[in-house]
C-alpha positions in Angstrom: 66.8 124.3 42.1 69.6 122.4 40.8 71.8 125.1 40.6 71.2 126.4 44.5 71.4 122.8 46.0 75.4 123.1 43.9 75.6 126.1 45.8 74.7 124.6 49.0 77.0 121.5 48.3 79.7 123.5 48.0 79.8 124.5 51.5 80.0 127.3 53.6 83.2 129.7 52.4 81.0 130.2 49.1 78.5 131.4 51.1 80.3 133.9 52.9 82.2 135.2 49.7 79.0 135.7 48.0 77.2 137.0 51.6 80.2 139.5 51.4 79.9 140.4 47.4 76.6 140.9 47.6 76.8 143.5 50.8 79.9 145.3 49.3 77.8 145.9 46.1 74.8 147.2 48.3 76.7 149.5 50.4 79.5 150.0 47.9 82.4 150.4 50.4 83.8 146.8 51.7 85.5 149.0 54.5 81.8 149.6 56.3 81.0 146.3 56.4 82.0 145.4 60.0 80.9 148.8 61.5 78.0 150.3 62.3 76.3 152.9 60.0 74.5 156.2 61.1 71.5 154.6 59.4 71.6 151.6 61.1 68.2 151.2 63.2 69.2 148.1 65.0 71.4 145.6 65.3 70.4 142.1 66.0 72.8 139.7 67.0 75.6 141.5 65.3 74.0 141.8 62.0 73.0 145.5 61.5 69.2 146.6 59.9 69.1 149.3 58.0 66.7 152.2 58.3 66.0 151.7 54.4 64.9 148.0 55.6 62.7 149.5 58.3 60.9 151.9 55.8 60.5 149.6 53.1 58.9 146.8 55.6 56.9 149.9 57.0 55.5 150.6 53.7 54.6 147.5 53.0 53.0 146.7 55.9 51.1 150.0 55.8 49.7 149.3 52.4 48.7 146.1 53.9 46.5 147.8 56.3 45.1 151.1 54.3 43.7 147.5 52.3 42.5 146.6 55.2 40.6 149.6 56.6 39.7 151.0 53.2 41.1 154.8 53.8 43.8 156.1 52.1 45.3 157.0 55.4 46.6 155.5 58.7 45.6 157.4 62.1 47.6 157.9 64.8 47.0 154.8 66.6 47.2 152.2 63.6 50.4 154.1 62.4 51.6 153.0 66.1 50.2 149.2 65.7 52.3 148.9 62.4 55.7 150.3 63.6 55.2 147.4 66.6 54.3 144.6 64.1 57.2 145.5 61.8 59.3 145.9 64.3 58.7 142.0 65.6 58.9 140.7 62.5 62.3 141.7 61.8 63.6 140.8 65.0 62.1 137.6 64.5 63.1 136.9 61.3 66.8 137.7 62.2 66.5 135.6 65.6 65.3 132.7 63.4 66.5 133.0 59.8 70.2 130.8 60.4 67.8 128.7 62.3 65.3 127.7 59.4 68.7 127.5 57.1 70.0 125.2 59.8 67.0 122.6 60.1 66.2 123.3 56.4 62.5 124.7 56.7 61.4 126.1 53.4 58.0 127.0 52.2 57.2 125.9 48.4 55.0 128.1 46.1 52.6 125.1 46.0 52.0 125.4 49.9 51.7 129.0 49.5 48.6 127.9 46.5 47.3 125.9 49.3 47.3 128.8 52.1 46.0 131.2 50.0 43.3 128.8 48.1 42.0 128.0 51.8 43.4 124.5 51.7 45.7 124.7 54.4 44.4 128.1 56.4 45.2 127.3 59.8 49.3 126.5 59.4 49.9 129.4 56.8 48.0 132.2 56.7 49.3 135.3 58.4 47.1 137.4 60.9 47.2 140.7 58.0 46.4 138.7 55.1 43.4 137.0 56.7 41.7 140.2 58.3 42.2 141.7 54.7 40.2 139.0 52.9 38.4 137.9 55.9 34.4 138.2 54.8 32.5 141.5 57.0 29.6 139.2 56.7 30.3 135.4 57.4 33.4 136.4 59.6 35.4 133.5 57.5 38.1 134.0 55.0 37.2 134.4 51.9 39.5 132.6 50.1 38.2 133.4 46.4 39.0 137.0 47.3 42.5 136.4 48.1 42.8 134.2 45.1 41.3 136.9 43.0 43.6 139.6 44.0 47.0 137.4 43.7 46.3 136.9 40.5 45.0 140.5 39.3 47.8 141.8 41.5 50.6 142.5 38.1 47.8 145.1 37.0 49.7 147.7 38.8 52.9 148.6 40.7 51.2 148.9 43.8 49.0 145.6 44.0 52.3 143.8 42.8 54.3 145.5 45.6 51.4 144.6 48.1 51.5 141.2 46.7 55.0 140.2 47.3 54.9 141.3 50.4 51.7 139.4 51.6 53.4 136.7 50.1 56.6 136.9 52.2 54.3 137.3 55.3 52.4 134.2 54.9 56.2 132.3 54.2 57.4 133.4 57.4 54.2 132.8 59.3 54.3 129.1 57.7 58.5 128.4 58.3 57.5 129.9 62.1 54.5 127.7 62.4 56.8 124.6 61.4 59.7 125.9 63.5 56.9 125.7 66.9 55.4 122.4 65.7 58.9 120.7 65.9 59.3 122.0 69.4 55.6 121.2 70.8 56.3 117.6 69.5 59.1 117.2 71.6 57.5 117.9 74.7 54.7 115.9 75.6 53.0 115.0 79.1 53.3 111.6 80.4 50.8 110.0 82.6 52.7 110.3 85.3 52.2 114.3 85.1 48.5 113.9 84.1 48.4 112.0 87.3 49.9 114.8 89.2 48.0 117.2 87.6 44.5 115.6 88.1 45.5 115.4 91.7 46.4 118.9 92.5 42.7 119.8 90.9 40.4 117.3 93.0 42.6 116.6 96.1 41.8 119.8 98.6 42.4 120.6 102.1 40.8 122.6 104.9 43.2 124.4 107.7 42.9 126.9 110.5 46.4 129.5 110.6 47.5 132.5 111.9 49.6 135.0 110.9 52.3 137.6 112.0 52.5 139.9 109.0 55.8 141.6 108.2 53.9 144.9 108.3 53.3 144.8 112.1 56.5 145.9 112.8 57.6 149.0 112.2 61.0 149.3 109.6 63.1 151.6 112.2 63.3 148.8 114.5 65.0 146.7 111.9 68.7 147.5 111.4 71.0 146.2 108.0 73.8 147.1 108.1 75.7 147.9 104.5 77.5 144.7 104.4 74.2 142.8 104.7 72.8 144.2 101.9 76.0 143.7 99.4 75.9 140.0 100.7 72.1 139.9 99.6 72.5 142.0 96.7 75.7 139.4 95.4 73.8 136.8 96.1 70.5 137.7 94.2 71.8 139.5 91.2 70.0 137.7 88.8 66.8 139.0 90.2 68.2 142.6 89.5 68.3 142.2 85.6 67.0 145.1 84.0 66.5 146.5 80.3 67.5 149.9 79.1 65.0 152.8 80.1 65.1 156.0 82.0 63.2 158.2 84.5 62.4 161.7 83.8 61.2 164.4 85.8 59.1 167.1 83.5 56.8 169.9 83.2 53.9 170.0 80.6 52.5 174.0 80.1 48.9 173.9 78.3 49.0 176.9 76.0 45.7 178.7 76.8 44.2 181.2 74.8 44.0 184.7 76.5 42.0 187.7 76.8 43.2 188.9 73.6 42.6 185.7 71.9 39.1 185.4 72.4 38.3 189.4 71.4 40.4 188.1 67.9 38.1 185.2 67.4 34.9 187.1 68.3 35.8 190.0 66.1 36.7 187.1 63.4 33.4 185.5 63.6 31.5 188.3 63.4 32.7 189.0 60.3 30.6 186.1 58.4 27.1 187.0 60.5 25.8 189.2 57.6 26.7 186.9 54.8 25.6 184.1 57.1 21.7 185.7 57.1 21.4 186.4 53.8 21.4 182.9 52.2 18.0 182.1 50.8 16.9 178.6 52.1 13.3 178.9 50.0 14.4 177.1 47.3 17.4 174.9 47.8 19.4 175.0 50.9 22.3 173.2 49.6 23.6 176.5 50.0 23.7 176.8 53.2 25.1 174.0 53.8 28.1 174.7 51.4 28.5 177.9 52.8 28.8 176.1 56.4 31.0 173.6 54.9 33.4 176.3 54.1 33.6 178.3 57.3 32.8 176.3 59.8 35.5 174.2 62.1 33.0 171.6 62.3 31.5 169.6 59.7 27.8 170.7 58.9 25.0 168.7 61.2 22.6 166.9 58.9 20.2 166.1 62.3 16.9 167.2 63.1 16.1 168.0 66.3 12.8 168.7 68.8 12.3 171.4 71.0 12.9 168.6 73.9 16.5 167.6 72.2 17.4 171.5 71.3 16.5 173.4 74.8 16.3 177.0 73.8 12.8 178.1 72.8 13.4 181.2 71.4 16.2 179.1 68.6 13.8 176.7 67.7 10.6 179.3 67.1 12.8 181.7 65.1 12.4 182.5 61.6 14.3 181.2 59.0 16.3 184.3 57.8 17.4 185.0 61.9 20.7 184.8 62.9 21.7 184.0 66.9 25.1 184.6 68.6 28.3 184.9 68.3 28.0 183.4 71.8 30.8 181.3 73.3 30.3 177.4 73.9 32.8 175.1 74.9 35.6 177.4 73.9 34.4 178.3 70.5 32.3 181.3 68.9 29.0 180.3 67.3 26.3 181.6 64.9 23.4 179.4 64.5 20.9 179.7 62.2 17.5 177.4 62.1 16.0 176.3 58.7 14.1 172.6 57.3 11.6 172.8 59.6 9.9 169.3 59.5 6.9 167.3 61.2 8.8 163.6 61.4 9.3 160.2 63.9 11.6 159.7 66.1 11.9 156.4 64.7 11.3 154.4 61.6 12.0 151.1 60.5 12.1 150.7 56.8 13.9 147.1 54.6 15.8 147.7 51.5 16.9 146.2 48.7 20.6 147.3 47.2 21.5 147.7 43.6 25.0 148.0 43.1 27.1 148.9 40.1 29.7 146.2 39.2 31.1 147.3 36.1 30.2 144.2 34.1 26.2 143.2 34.7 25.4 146.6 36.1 27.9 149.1 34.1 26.9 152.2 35.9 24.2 153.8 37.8 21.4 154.3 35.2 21.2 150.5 35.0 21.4 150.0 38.4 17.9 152.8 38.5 16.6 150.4 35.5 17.1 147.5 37.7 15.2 149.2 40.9 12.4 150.4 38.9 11.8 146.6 37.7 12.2 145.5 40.9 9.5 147.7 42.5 7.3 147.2 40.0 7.3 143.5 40.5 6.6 144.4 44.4 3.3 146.2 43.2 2.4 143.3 41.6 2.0 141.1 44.2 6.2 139.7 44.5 7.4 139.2 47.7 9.9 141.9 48.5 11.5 140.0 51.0 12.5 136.9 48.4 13.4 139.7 46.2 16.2 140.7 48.5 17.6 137.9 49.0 18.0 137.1 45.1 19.0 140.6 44.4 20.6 142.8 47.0 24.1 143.6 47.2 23.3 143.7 51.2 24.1 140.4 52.1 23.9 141.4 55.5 20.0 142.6 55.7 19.1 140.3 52.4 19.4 137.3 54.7 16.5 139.0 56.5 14.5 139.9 54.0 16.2 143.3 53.4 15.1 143.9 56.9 17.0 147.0 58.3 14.7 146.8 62.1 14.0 150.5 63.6 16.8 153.1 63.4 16.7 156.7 64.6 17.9 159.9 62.3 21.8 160.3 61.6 22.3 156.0 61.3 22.2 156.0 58.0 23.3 158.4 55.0 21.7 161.1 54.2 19.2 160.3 51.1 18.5 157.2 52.4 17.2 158.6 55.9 15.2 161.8 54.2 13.3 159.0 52.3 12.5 157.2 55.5 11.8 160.2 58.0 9.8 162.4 55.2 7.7 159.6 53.4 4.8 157.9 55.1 4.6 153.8 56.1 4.1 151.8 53.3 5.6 154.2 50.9 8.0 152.0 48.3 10.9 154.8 46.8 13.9 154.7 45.2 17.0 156.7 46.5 20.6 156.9 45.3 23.4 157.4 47.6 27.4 156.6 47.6 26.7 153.0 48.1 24.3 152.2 44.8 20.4 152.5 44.6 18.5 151.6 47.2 15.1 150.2 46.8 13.1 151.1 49.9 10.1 150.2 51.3 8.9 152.2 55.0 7.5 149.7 57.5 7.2 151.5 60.3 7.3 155.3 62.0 6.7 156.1 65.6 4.0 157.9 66.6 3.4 161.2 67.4 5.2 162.8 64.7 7.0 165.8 66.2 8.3 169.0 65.0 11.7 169.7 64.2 14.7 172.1 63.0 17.9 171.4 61.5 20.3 174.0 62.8 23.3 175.7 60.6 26.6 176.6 62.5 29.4 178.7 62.4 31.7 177.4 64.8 35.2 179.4 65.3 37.7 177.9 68.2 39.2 180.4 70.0 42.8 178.9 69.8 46.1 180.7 71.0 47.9 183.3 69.1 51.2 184.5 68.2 51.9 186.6 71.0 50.0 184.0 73.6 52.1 181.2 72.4 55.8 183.1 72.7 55.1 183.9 76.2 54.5 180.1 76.8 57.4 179.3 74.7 59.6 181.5 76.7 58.6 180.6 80.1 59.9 177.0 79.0 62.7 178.3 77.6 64.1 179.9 80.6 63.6 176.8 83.1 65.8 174.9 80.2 68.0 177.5 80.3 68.5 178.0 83.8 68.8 174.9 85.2 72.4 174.4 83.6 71.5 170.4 83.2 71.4 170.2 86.8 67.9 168.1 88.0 68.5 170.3 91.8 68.1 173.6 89.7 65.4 172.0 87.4 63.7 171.0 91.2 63.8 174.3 92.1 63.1 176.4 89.2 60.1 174.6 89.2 58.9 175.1 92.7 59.8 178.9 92.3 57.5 179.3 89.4 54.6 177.2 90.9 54.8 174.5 87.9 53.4 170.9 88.5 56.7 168.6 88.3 55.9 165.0 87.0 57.3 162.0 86.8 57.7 159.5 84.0 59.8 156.4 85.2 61.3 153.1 83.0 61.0 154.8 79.7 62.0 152.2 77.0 62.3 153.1 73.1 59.4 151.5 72.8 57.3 153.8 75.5 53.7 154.9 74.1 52.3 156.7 76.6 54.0 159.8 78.7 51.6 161.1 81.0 50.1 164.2 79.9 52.2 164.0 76.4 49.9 163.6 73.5 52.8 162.3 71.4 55.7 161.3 73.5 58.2 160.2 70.7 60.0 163.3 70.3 61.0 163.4 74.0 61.9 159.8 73.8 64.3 160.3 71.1 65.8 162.8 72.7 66.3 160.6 75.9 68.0 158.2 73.9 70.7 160.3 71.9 74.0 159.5 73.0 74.8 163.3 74.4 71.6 162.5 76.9 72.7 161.4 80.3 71.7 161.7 83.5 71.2 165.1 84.5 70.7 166.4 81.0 67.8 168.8 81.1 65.9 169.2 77.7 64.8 172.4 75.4 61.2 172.9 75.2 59.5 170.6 72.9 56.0 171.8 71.8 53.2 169.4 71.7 50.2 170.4 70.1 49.3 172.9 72.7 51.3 171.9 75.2 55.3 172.9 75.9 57.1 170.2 77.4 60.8 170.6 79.3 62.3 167.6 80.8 65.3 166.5 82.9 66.7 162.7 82.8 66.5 161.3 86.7 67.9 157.7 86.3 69.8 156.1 83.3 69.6 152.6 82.8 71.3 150.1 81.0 70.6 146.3 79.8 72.1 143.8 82.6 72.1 144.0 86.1 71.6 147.4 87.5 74.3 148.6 90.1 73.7 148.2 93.6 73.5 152.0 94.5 70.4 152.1 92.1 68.7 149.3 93.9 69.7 149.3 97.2 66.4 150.7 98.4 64.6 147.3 97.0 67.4 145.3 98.6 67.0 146.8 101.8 63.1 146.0 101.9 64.0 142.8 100.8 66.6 142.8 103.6 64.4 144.2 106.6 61.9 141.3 105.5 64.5 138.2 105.5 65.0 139.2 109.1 61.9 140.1 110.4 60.6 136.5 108.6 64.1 134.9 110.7 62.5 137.1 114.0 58.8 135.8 113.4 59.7 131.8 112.9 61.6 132.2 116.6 58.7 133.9 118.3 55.6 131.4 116.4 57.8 127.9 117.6 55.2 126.8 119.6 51.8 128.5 118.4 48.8 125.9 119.0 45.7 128.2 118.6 44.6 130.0 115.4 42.1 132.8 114.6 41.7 131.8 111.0 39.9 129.0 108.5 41.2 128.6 104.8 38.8 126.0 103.0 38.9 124.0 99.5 42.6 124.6 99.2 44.3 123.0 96.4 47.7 122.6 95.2 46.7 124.9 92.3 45.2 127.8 94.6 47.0 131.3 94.8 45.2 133.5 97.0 45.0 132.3 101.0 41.9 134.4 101.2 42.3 138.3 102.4 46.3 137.4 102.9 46.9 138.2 99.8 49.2 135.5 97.0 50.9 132.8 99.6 52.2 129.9 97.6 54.3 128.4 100.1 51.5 128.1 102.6 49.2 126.6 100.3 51.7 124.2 98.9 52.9 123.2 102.8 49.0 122.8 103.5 48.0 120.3 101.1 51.2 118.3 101.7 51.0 118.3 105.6 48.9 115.6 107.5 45.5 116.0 108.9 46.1 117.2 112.4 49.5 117.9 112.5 50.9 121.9 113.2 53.2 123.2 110.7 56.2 125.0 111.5 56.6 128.4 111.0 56.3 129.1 107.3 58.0 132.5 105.5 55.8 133.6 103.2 55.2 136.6 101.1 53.3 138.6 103.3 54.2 137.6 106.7 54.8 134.4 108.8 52.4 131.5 109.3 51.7 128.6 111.3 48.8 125.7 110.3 47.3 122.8 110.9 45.0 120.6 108.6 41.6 119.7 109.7 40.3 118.0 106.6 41.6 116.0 103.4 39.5 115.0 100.9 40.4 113.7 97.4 42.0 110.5 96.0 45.5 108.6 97.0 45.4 106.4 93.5 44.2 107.4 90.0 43.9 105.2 87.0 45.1 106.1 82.7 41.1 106.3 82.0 40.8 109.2 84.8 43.2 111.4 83.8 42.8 111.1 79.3 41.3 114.1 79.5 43.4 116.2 81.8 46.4 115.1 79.4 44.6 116.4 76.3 44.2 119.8 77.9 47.5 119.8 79.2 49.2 119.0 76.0 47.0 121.8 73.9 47.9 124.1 76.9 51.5 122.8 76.2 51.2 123.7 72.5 49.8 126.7 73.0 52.1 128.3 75.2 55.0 127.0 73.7 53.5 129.0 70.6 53.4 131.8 72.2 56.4 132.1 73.9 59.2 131.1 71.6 59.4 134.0 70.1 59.6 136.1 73.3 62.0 133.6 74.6 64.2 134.3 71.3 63.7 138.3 71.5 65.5 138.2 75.4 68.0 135.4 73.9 68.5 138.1 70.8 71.5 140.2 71.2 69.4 143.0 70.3 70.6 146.9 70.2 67.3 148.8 69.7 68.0 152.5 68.0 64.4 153.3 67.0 64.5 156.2 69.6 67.4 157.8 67.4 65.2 157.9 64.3 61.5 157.9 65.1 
């Protein structure tokens, strides 16, 4: 510490000689210091991010949440939530890093102890780390898990890694937390703006109106003239700031199998009906359900299921060794096959008590049967089981209810643990092993009649394009790229000649996730955003899963305030309105009867009734006088005219009336401010966002 306050003594040159040492090293060539790299991702208020900082935050991060979800890997859509978060938290962190510097916020490793020990929870801890160690159960943060795993972490390379970076998340959630606490504190509400406030809730007005709505008159009787709308348009230019993004026009071609296609898949089906029969189910028919397992597209069906549930009479009477189909369902080929014909409920209830191996009481599984078998012994002597449970179950969630698991139907709980229930009788006390422990099980109820029922093995074979379907696809997309010589008029018409569906996908930023029709828009994003796209650039076919995909850039973009030619049609609307308001307020001067009531306005209301969102007729309302007629008012949606016919509320309020108005104003105050600073430091961020190039 000593040594780094020297450093920070010494002043600011040092700084930037080591800054500079310690870049050169990285990069190992001074020259590239002040220019961008083609593995730059970003650049953030002139200091550039690398695409090795991206991936190694990304990692992280991910790790993070596989903890989190227990699978090994991400899906689609969590691969999506972690590129967003990561993404934030750089920006953030360089938006605010010279700030924390600056004001010198620092986080010590004993408030860290304190965070992670649960000491200090609600100032520190980061939104990954407590879902990670956040209990299923209790719904609270466990905070002798996360202590656990800190300290156990230096067992591997992995739990270290994960470690550190957990660590440097809950440091920059505790500097931001600081960074929004000194803001909040300098804003506070006086009771002068309690007072206000508490007004505009109780005091409320009634008022009859009428209206001339801007819509009554048609546009084409409204002339602007060009000069009228660059006077507007200089005028208002701050309401025509824009970010980057782009319009596309496109075409999406769903590959569909074809006559030849399905005659492949039924011939390839076929070829497994033979094999399929001949599997004896007398003695075991675990192999039957290998054998569907292994060459079937879908997973084997462990459900029973009635006549009433199956539908097809002659399926459900056949024989054991009887093979149906190939028939086509839903696009695929099937066999089926019937076998484990059963008399069982629709419905059971059963409680359970959960042994569990640990590795240190309970070693492995055999004393984990040991401990069952004692257990339901001491039931058959007279022991309560539900007691028993809640000493001994590793199911915290049904011990606190006496193992208790209520009534559950076949296919809601694993395999082994259902055949007990569904195949036993009430009363029956068994002991089952599945891939969560030993269960200790005792059945308390089955619904009555019992009813027949068939488990049915499937061979299911999608008939999916091929080869030759495919090209044709490929080559119908080709030749609309092709042809339409970057030119969006030749891509128009292209399309119209070969009867395609043209859509449209407008404001397109890098960080677009959905594209209509697009199952996974990212490569047509990127290729939006590299710098050879440009308006009028017409794509090569991308292929989408089973979809081909050609499209043509309509409207480019770019931050600041778009040109006039690109908004002009807005400006004129906004144009045609100014003077039909200016035509309206001449014609209303002397309106004295109205056709319409408004009631319990406050200064706080929105919505004038069916007019739609008219703030500056409710705000002229509950400031006018009872009695008195407004004048014409320009609103959003037309013109009106009002006059008050009943005030109610209070002209003086008192410190004591309002305390609680000011509490909820100030938590409002805290919360929002929360909330928005970083949003209001991302648009103040001098950001250059090349994701799009990369991902």
């Amino acid at each position: 510490m000593a040594t780094l306050q020297r450093i920070r003594n010494t002043g600011p040159v040092i700084v930037i000689v080591i800054g500079l040492a310690l870049v050169a090293f990285l990069l190992g060539d001074v020259n590239k210091l002040f220019s961008r790299s083609d593995t730059d991702i970003a650049e953030i208020n002139g200091t550039p991010v690398s695409i090795q900082e991206y991936q190694a935050r990304f990692k992280n991060y991910e790790e993070g949440m596989k903890m989190l979800t227990g699978k090994s890997s991400l899906d689609e859509q969590n691969q999506k939530y972690v590129k967003d978060q990561v993404w934030d938290k750089i920006v953030k962190n360089y938006s605010l890093s010279g700030t924390y510097e600056d004001l010198g916020l620092e986080v010590s490793d004993l408030e860290l102890a304190k965070i992670v020990s649960g000491e200090n929870i609600q100032t520190g801890l980061d939104p990954l780390t407590r879902q990670i160690f956040t209990d299923p159960n209790t719904r609270q943060f466990n905070s002798q898990a996360a202590v656990n795993f800190f300290q156990n972490a230096n067992q591997s390379e992995e739990g270290l890694q994960v470690a550190k970076f957990l660590e440097n998340e809950m440091r920059d959630n505790r500097k931001f937390t600081k960074y929004a606490s000194l803001i909040s504190k300098g804003m506070n509400v006086t009771n002068f703006e309690a007072k206000s406030l508490y007004k505009e809730r109780v005091n409320v007005v009634d008022f009859d109106y009428t209206s001339k709505k801007y819509n009554s008159v048609a546009d084409s009787t409204v002339s602007v003239t060009e000069k009228e709308l660059k006077e507007y348009y200089d005028s208002h230019k701050n309401d025509y700031e824009q970010k980057e993004s782009r319009d596309i026009a496109y075409i999406t071609l769903n590959i569909i199998p074809s006559e030849e296609d399905f005659q492949v898949a039924e011939k390839d089906i076929e070829y497994y009906k033979a094999e399929f029969a001949e599997i004896s189910v007398d003695t075991s028919i675990n192999e039957l359900i290998d054998y569907v397992n292994a060459n079937s597209e879908v997973p084997f069906d462990e459900k029973h299921y009635s006549l009433e549930e199956l539908g097809d009479t002659a399926l459900f009477n056949a024989s054991s060794d009887s093979v149906f189909g190939p028939d086509l369902e839903n696009g695929s080929y099937v066999l089926k096959r019937v076998f484990d014909r059963v008399t069982v409920p629709d419905t059971v209830g059963a409680r359970h008590i959960l042994i569990q191996v640990d590795g240190q009481v309970i070693k492995d599984i055999n004393r984990a049967e040991e401990i069952a078998d004692s257990l339901k012994t001491l039931i058959k002597n007279g022991s309560d089981f539900a007691q028993l449970a809640k000493d001994n179950s590793a199911d915290k969630g049904s011990a606190e209810k006496g193992g208790d698991l209520d009534k559950f139907t076949e296919g809601r709980m694993v395999r082994p643990f259902s055949d007990a229930c569904f195949k036993g009788n009430v009363g029956d006390i068994v002991i089952v092993k599945s891939q969560y422990g030993v269960h200790l099980i005792e059945i308390t109820y089955q619904s009555k009649p019992k009813k027949e029922k068939v488990r049915i093995a499937k061979i299911i074979n999608e008939v999916r394009p091929g080869n030759n379907t495919i090209s044709g696809y490929f080559a119908t997309a080709r030749d609309l790229s092709v042809n339409s010589d970057n030119n969006t008029d030749k891509f128009d018409e292209l399309i119209e000649k070969e009867h395609l569906t043209k859509k449209i996908a407008t404001e397109i930023t890098p960080e677009t996730e959905i594209i209509a029709g697009v199952n996974n828009p990212d490569a047509v994003i990127r290729w939006i955003y590299k710098d050879e796209t440009g308006k009028g650039s017409v794509s090569e076919p991308f292929q989408d899963g089973d979809i081909f995909i050609v499209a043509a850039v309509t409207e480019v973009r770019e931050d600041g305030t778009a040109p006039f030619n690109q908004v002009k049609e807005d400006v004129t609307v906004k144009v045609r309105k100014e003077k039909k308001g200016e035509m309206f307020v001449k014609e209303m001067q002397d309106i004295s009867s109205f056709d319409k009531t408004a009631k319990n306005i406050s200064f706080s209301s929105s919505r004038l009734n069916d007019d739609g969102i008219e703030y500056a007729v409710i705000a002229t309302g509950t400031q006018l006088e009872k009695d008195k007629i407004s004048k014409p008012i320009i609103g959003e949606n037309g013109v009106y005219v009002l006059k008050v016919t009943s005030k109610t509320g209070v002209e003086t309020v008192e410190d004591k009336d309002v305390e609680n108005d000011k509490m909820n104003a100030e938590r409002r105050l805290y919360f929002t401010i929360s909330r928005q600073i970083f949003d209001a430091l991302k648009d103040a961020a001098e950001v250059q966002d090349d994701r799009a190039k990369f991902f």
